[in-house]
N, C-alpha and C positions, 0 to 999 in steps of 0.2 A: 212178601218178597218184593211184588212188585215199586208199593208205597216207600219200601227202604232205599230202592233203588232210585225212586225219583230223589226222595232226599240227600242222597248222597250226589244225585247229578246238580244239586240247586246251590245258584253261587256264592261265595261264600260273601257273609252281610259285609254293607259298606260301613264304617264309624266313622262319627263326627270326633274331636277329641275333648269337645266342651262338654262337662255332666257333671251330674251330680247324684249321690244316693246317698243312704242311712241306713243303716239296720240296728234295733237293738235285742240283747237276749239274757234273759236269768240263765246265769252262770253257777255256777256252786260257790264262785267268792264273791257273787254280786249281780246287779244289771248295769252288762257289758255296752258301752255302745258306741257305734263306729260308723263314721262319715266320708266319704270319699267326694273331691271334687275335681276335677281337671278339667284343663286350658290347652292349649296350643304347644308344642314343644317338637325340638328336630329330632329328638331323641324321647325315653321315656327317662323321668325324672321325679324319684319322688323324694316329698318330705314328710319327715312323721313330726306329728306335733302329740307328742302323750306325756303323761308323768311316769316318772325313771324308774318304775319298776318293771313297766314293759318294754324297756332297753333290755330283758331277758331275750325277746322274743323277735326280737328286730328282723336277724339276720332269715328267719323262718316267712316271717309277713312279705318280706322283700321280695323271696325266691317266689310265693306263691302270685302275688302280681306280677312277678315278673310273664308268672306264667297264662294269665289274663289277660296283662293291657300290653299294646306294642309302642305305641308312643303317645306322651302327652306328660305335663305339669302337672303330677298330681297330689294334692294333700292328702296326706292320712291323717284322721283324725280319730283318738283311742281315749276312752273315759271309764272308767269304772264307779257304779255306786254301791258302796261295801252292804251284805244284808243286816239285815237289823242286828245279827248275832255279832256281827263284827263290828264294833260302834269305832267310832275313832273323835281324838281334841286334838284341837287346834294347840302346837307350841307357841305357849305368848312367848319363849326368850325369843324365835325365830322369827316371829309374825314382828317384834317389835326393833330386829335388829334390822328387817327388811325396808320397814318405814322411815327408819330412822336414815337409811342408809339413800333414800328416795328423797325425804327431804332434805337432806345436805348435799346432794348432786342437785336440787331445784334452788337452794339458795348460794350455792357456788358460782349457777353458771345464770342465776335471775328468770330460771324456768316458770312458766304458773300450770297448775295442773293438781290435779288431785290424783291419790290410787286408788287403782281397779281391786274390788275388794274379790272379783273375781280372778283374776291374775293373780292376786297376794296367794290365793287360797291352793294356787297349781306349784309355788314356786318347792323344792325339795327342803326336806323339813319343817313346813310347815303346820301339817297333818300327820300326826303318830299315830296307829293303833294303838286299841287296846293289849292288855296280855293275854288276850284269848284268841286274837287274831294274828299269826304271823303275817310276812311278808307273802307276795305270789311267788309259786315255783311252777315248776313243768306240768302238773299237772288239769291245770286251765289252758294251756296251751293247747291241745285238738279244739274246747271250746271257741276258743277267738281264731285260729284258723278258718274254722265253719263260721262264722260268725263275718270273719272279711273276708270268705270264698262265695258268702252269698250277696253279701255289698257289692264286690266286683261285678258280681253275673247283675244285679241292678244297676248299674253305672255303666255295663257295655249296654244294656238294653236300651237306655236311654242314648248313648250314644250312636246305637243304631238307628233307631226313629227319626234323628236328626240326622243324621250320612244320608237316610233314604230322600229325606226332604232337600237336601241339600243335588242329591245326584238328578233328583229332578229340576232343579235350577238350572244345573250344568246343562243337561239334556236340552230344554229350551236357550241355552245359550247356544249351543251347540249347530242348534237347528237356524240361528240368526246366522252364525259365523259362512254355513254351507249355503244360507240364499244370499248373503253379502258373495262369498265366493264364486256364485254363478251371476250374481251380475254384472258383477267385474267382467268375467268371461264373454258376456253378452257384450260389455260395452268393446273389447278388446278385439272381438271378431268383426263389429261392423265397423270399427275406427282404424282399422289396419290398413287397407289399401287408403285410403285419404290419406294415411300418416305415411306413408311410402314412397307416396305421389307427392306431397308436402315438402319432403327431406331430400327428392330427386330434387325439385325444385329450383329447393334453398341450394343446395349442392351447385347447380347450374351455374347461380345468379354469383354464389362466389369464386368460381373458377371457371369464370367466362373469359374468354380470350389466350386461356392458360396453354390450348393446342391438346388438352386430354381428350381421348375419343370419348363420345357418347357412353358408349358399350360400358366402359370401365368406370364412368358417373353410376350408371345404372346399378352398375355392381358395387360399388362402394358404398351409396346408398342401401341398397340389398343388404349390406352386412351391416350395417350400422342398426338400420331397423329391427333387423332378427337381435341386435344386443339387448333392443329395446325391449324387447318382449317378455310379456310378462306370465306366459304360456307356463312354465317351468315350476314357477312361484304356485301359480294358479292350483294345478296338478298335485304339487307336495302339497298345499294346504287342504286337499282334499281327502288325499290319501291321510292324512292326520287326522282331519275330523275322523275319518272311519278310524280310526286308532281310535282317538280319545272316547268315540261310542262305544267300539269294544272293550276299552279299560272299565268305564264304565259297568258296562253288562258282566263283565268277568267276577265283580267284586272282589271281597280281601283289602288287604294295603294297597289301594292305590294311589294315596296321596303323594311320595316322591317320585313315582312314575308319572303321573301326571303334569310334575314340576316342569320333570324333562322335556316333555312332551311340546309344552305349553313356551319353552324358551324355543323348542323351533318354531314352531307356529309365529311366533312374534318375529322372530328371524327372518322368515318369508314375504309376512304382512311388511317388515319395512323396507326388504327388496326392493316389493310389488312398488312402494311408494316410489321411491326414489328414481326405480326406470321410467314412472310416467309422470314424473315432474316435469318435463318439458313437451308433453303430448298433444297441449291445448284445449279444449275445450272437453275432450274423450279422459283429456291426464286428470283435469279437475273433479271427472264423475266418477271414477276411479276412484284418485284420490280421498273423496265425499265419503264411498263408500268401504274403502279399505281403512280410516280413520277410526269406523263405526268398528267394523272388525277386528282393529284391534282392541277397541272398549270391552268386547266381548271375549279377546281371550284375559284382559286384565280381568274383571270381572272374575273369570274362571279361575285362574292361579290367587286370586284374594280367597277364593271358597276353596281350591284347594290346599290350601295351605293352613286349612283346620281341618281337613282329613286326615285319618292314621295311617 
């Protein structure tokens, strides 16, 4: 009981959306075999690449990944090799209207290239059974469901291994972004009264003569300063990093949460920049260091953006 409960409390894994698997299996019409690979995608996306007789079975394969992958470019890829009982030839009228039909689009348009004798061999009509072997019907169908219900579960496996490796990128990013965050901080708290005392100043030396009281210099400066600050910025990008640790730790989909995430963070980072572009010598170290931080959330939105 206990054991079950831990695992029910453990997060659920993170995926990468780049993978790849294989599986193949004696079928009763053959050995079946089937490939999955995916990429990157905002959505889930797939395309089947098989010969047209498992256009039977399309709309069955579809629902089942659907119920597996949540997003990502994925090939399917479906082959079958007939058993010995079921022998099959090749139609030369078809194989030869193919070629022929290849070479007059190559001397048409002044192509050079030869054909793929393995492509010829996929195109529809080119391979006939025997008369001892019909077409495939419904009844191979639980085979190749099982057959791409265990490819799937290798294909998230793999892309689990990679999320994990990848969250641990983040993680170290993560840990840059919060000590770039507290330096800023550091430089912000011993450059404030200079930069206050700086802007009274300036403040003086332009509205000297003008008959304004002191009092109201003091305080115009005051507010102008407090604009300046970068206290605000500082704070959200902190409370964010603990967000994006938590997203992190939580697992599941977190790749378009993350997105979001990651446009604030950037949002702040260029705040922060902009209010201490005229700070001087404290603006530059800042600057230096808010530059660095935002490398680290790009960085972060490049790797998430191959999470599921």
């Amino acid at each position: 009981m206990n054991a079950a409960l831990q695992m029910t409390n453990r997060p659920a894994a993170v995926r990468s959306m780049t993978g790849f698997a294989s599986v193949r299996r004696q079928t009763s019409a053959g050995e079946l075999t089937i490939s999955l690979r995916s990429v990157n995608h905002r959505g889930l996306d797939l395309h089947f690449h098989q010969i047209g007789e498992f256009a039977l079975f399309e709309n069955a394969m579809r629902a089942l990944l659907k119920g597996q992958i949540r997003r990502g470019h994925v090939e399917v890829r479906v082959s079958l090799a007939r058993s010995q009982s079921d022998t099959a030839f090749y139609n030369r009228g078809a194989l030869d209207r193919y070629l022929s039909a290849f070479r007059q689009v190559s001397q048409d348009f002044k192509l050079n290239g030869e054909p793929d004798l393995n492509v010829l061999f996929t195109l529809p009509g080119v391979f006939e059974q025997s008369d001892g072997a019909g077409p495939l019907n419904e009844t191979i169908q639980p085979e190749l469901l099982e057959a791409l219900s265990a490819c799937a579960a290798e294909l998230n496996a793999h892309r689990e291994r990679e999320g994990n490796a990848l969250c641990g990128e983040l993680e170290r990013e993560a840990d840059l972004i919060q000590s770039a965050t507290t330096g800023i901080r550091g430089i912000r708290t011993n450059a404030l009264p200079h930069f206050q005392t700086r802007l009274r100043e300036r403040m003086s030396e332009i509205l000297n003569g003008s008959g304004i009281p002191e009092a109201r210099i003091a305080e115009e400066a005051a507010l102008l300063a407090d604009r300046s600050d970068i206290e605000e910025e500082l704070t959200r990008l902190s409370v964010h990093t603990a967000e994006l640790r938590r997203i992190l730790a939580g697992g599941g989909e977190i790749g378009k949460r993350l997105d979001f995430l990651l446009q604030e963070m950037n949002r702040e980072a260029n705040t922060a920049l902009s209010k201490s572009s005229g700070a001087g010598e404290p603006g530059l170290e800042i600057t230096n260091l808010a530059l660095g931080l935002k490398a680290n959330i790009e960085r972060i939105r490049e790797q998430a953006l191959n999470l599921e």
